[in-house]
C-alpha positions as CSV (number, residue, x, y, z in Angstrom):
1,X,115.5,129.9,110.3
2,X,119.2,130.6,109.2
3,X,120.9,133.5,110.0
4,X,123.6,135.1,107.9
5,X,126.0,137.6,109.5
6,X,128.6,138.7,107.3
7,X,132.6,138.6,108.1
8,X,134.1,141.3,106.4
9,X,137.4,141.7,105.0
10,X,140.2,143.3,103.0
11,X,138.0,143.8,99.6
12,X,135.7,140.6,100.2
13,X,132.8,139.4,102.0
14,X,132.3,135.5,103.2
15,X,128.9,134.3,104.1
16,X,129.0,132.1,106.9
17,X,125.9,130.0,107.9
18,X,124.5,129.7,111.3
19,X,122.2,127.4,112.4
20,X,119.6,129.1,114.9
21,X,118.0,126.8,117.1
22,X,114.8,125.1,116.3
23,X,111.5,126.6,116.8
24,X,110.3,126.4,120.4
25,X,106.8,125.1,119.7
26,X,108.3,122.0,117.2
27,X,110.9,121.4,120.3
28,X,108.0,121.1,122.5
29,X,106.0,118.8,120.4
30,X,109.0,116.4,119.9
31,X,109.6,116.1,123.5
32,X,106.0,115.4,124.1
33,X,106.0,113.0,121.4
34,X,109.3,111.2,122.8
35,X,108.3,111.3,126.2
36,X,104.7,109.6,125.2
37,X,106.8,106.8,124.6
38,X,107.9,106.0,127.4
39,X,104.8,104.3,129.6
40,X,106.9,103.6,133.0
41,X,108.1,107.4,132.9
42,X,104.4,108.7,131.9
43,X,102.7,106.6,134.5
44,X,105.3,107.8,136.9
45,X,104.4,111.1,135.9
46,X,100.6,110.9,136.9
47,X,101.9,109.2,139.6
48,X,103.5,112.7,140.6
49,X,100.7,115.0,139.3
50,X,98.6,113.1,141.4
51,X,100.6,113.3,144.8
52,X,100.8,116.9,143.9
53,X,97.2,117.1,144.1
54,X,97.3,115.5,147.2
55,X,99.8,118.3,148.7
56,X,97.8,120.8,147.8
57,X,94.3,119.7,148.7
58,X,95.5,117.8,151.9
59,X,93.3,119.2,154.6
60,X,90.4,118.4,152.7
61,X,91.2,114.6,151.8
62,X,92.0,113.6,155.1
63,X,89.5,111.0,156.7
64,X,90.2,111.9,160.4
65,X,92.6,114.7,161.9
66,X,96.0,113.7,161.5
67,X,96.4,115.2,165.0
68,X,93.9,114.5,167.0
69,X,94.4,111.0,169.1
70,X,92.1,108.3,169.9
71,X,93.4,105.8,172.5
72,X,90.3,103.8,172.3
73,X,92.6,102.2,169.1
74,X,95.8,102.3,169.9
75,X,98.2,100.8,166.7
76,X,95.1,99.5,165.5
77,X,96.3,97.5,162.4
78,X,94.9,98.4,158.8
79,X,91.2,97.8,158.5
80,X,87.8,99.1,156.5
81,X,88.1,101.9,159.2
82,X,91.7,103.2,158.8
83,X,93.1,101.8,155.9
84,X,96.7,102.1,157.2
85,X,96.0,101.7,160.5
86,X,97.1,103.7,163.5
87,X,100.1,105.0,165.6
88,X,100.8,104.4,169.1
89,X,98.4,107.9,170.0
90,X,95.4,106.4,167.7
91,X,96.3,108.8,164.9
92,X,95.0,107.3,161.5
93,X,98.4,106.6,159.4
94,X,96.4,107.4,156.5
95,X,95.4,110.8,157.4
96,X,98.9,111.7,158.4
97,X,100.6,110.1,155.6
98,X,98.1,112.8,153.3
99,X,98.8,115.8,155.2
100,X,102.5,115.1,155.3
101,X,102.8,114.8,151.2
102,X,102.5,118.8,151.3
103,X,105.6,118.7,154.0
104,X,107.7,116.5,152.2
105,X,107.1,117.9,149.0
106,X,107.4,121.2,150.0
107,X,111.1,120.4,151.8
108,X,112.3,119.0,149.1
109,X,111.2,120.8,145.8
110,X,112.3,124.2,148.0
111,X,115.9,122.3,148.4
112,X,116.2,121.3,145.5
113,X,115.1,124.8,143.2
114,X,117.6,126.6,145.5
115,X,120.0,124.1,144.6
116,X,119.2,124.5,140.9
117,X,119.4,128.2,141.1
118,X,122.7,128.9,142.6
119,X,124.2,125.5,140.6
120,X,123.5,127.3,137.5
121,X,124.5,130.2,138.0
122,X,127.8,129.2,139.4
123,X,128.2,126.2,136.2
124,X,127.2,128.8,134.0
125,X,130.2,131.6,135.1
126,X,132.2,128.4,135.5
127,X,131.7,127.4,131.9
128,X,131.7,131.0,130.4
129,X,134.5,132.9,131.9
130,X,137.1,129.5,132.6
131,X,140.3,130.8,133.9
132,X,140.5,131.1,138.0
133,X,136.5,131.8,137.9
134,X,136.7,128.1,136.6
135,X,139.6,126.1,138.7
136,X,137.8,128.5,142.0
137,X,134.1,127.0,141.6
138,X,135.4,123.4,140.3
139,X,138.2,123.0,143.8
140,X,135.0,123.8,145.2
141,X,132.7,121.4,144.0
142,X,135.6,118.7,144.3
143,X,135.8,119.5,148.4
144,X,132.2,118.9,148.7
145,X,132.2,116.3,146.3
146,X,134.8,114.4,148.4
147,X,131.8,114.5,151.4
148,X,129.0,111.5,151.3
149,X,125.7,114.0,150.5
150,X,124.1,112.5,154.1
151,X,127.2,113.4,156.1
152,X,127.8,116.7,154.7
153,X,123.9,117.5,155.4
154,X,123.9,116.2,158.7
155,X,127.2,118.4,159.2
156,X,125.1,121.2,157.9
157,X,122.8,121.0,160.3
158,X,124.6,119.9,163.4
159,X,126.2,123.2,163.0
160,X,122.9,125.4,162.3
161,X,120.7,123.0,164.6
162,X,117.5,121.2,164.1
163,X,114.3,122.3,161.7
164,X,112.9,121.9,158.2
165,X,114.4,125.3,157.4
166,X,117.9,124.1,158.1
167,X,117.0,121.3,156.5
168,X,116.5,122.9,153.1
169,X,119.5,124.7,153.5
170,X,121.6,121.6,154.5
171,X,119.7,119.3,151.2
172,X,120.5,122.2,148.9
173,X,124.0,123.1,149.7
174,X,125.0,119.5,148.7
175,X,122.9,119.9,145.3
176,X,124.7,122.5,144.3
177,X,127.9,121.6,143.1
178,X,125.9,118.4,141.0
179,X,124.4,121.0,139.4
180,X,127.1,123.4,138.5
181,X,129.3,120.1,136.9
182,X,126.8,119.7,134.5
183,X,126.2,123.2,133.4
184,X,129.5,123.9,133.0
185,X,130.2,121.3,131.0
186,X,126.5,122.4,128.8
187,X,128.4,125.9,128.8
188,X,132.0,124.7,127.8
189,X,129.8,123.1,124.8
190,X,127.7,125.8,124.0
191,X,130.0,129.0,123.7
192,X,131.5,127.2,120.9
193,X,128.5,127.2,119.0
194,X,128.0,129.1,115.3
195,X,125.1,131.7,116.7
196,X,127.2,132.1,120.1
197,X,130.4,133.3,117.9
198,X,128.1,135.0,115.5
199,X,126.6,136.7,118.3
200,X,130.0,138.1,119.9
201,X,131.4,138.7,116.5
202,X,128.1,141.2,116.7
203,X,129.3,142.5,119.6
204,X,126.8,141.4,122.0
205,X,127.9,141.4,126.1
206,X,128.8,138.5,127.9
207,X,125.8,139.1,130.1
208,X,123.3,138.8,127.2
209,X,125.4,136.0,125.6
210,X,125.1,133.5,128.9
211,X,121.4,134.1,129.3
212,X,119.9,135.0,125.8
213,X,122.2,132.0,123.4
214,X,123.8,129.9,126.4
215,X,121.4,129.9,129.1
216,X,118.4,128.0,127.2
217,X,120.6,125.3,126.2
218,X,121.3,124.5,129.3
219,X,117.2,123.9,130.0
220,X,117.0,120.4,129.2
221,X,120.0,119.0,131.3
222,X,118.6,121.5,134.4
223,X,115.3,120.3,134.3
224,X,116.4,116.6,134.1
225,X,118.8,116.7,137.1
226,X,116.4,119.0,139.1
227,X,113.6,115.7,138.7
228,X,116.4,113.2,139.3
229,X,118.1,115.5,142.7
230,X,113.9,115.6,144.4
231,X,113.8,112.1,144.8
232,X,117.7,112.2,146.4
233,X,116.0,115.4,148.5
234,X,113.0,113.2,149.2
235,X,115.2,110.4,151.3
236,X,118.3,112.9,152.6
237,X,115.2,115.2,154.2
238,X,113.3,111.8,155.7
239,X,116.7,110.7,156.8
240,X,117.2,113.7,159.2
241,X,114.0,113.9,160.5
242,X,114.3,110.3,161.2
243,X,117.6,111.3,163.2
244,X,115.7,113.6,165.0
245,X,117.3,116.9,162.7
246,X,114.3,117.6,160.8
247,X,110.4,117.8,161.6
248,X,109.7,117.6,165.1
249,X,108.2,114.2,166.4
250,X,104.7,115.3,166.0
251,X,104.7,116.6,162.6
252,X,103.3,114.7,160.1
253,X,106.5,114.3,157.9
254,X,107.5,110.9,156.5
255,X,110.8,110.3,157.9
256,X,109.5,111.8,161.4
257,X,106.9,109.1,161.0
258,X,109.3,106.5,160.5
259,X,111.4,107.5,163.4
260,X,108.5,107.0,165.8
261,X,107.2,103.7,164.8
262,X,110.2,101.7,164.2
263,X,109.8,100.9,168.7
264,X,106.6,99.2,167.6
265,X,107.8,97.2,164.4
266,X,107.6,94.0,165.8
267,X,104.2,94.8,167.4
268,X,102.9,96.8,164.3
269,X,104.8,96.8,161.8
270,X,102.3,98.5,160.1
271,X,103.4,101.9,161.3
272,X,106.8,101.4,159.6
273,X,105.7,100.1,156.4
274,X,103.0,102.6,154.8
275,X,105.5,105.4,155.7
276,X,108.1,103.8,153.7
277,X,106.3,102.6,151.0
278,X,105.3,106.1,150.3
279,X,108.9,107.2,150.3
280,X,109.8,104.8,147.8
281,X,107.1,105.1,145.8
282,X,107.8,108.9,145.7
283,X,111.3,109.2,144.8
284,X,111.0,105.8,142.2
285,X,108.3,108.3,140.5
286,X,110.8,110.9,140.5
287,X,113.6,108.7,139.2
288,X,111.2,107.4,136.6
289,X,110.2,110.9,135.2
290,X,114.2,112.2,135.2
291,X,115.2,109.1,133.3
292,X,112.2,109.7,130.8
293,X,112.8,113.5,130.7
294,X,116.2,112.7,129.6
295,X,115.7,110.4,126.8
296,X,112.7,112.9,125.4
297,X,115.2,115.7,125.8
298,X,118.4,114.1,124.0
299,X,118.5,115.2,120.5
300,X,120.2,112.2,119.6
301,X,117.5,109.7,120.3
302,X,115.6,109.1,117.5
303,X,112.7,107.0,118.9
C-alpha cells in the first residue's frame, strides 16, 4: 500500500511516493518459506523446541531423582539402567542432565532478554537522537567492548558475589552493548527512510516515530542476535558455575556438573562427557537457528 502525503508550496503541490512496508502476514510467510530452506537451521530448531519441552516438563521425565543418592553404584558407567551413568553420590547423570535443561535455559534466555531490552533501547536513542546521546552510549560500549565477555562477567560477579541471580546480571550486562551497536546502526538506517520523513514532515513525536516507524525495523536484526547471544549465555553461565560463581555444587546445572566430575575423568570420564555434549549441542542449535533466522530475515536473499 502506497501512501501519498503532499508537500506543499508557494502556488504548487508535489506528490511524493512512499513506500510503506509490506504487509505483515506476506512478511511472515516469506520468512517461513526461506527459513524452510534451510534443513541444518530447521532441524536445529526442533532441536530447541524440543529441549524446551524438556525444561518445562522436567520433573515429570526424569527416570530417578536427580537428588536423591545411591551409593550402592557409585560412578556407575552408562548402562540399560542409567543411560549416562552416575556421579560420584550415585545420582543418575541422566536425570540431572533433564532437570538442569530448565536451569540453564532459564539463566540464559533471562540474561540474554534483559540484555536485548536495555541494548535496544539504548541503540535505539543512540541511533535516533546522535549528538552527545550518541558519542555517550557508543564511549560506552567501546569500554566494555575493550573487556573479554568472560572476564568482564567474572568481574561482575566477583564484585556482587556468587549465585544464578548475579549471574544473569553479570551475562547480561556484557550483552548489552552487542546489542545496542546493531541497533543503532538499524536506526541510523531507518530514520532516513521515505515513511520516517513523511511521518515527521506530518508532525508526528519522536517518541511515536522510534517505536511505531523505527522500532519494527529493527525486529529482525534483534531477534537474530538475541538466538545467536543464548548460545554465548549458554557457555559464559556454565563457565562460572564451573568456577564455582554460579549454581551451587549440588544444583543440577550443566557447568556445576562439569565442575564436579572433571576429579573423576580419568576414572569416569563419563561424568564429564554427557554434560558437555549437552552444552555443545545446545548452543550449536542456537548458533544454527541465528544463522538461519538471518538469512530468512535478509530482504536481500532471494532463495
Amino acid at each position: 500500500m502506497n501512501h501519498t502525503p503532499t508537500v506543499n508550496g508557494a502556488g504548487s503541490s508535489a506528490p511524493v511516493q512512499v513506500l510503506a512496508p509490506e504487509p505483515s502476514a506476506s512478511r511472515i510467510a516469506e520468512f517461513f518459506r526461506k527459513f524452510s530452506k534451510q534443513r541444518l537451521s530447521l532441524a536445529a530448531g526442533i532441536f530447541i523446541i524440543l529441549l524446551v519441552m524438556v525444561g518445562i516438563f522436567g520433573p515429570y521425565l526424569t527416570p530417578y531423582n536427580p537428588d536423591l543418592p545411591n551409593y550402592d553404584e557409585l560412578l556407575s558407567g552408562p548402562s540399560a539402567k542409567h543411560w549416562a551413568g552416575t556421579d560420584e553420590y550415585g545420582r543418575d547423570i541422566m536425570s540431572r542432565l533433564i532437570d538442569g535443561t530448565r536451569l540453564s535455559l532459564a539463566v540464559s534466555l533471562s540474561a540474554v532478554l534483559i540484555a536485548a531490552v536495555a541494548g535496544t533501547f539504548l541503540g535505539l536513542l543512540s541511533g535516533y537522537y546522535g549528538g552527545w546521546t550518541d558519542k555517550l552510549i557508543m564511549r560506552g560500549s567501546d569500554v566494555m567492548f575493550s573487556f573479554p565477555d568472560l572476564l568482564l562477567a567474572i568481574g561482575i560477579v566477583a564484585i556482587l558475589g556468587p549465585g544464578l541471580s548475579n549471574v544473569v546480571i553479570a551475562v547480561a550486562v556484557f550483552g548489552i552493548p552487542s546489542f545496542a551497536r546493531i541497533i543503532r546502526s538499524v536506526t541510523l538506517s531507518a530514520k532516513e527512510t521515505l515513511f520516517v520523513e513523511a511521518a515527521r514532515s506530518m508532525g508526528a513525536k519522536n517518541g511515536r516515530i522510534i517505536w511505531r516507524h523505527i522500532f519494527p525495523e529493527t525486529l529482525p536484526s534483534v531477534i537474530v542476535n538475541l538466538t545467536m547471544k543464548i548460545g554465548t549465555a549458554i557457555l559464559a553461565a556454565s563457565s562460572l558455575s564451573f568456577l564455582g560463581m554460579g549454581a551451587k555444587a549440588t544444583e543440577p546445572d550443566w557447568g556445576a556438573m562439569l565442575s564436579m566430575g572433571r576429579d573423576y575423568l580419568s576414572i569416569a570420564p563419563h561424568v564429564v562427557y554427557f554434560p558437555g555434549i549437552a552444552i555443545f549441542l545446545t548452543v550449536l542449535a542456537f548458533n544454527l537457528v541465528g544463522d538461519g533466522l538471518r538469512d530468512a530475515l535478509d530482504p536481500k536473499t532471494k532463495n
